[in-house]
C-alpha positions, 0 to 999 in steps of 0.5 A: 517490478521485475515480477510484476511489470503489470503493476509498474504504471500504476504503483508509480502513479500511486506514488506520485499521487502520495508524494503531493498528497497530504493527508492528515489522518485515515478520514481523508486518505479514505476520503480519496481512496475510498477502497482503502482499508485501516487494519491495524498498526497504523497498516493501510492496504490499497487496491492497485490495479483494479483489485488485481494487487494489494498494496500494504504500508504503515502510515505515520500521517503526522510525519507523512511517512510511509514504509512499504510492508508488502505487494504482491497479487490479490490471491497471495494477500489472502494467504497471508497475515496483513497484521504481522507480515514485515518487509524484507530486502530483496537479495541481489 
C-alpha cells in the first residue's frame, strides 16, 4: 500500500472481514456490504474507506475465492472500465 498508506487499515480490515466470511451468493455479500456493486463477470466493487477508494475483485462464491482486479482512489475508478480492467503484477 506504498501508494496509498491511507488505505492500509482499512484494506486489511476488509480482508479480515472476507476470510471469516462466508457468503453464499451476491444476496448476502450485500446484505453485509449494502454499498456493494455486482457489475458483471462475477466483479464486485466495494467502497473502501468511506467512498474514498474502489475496491474491484471476482468473486467465485462456490469456491469462496476472490481474485483482486483493482484499487486504487474514486476518481481513477471513474476513468476506467470496471468490466475488462485486469490485474497486473506490480514490477519490482
Amino acid at each position: 500500500m506504498e501508494e496509498f498508506p491511507e488505505a492500509e487499515v482499512p484494506l486489511k480490515e476488509w480482508y479480515q472481514e472476507m476470510v471469516i466470511a462466508d457468503y453464499k451468493n451476491f444476496n448476502e455479500l450485500k446484505d453485509v456490504y449494502q454499498s456493494a456493486s455486482l457489475v458483471g463477470d462475477q466483479r464486485v466493487v466495494f467502497n473502501i474507506k468511506g467512498n474514498k477508494f474502489r475496491l474491484v475483485v471476482r468473486i467465485i462464491f462456490d469456491y469462496r475465492t476472490i481474485q483482486i482486479k483493482w484499487f486504487g482512489t474514486h476518481k481513477q475508478y471513474d476513468d476506467m472500465d470496471v468490466k475488462t480492467i485486469q490485474h497486473k503484477k506490480r514490477e519490482s
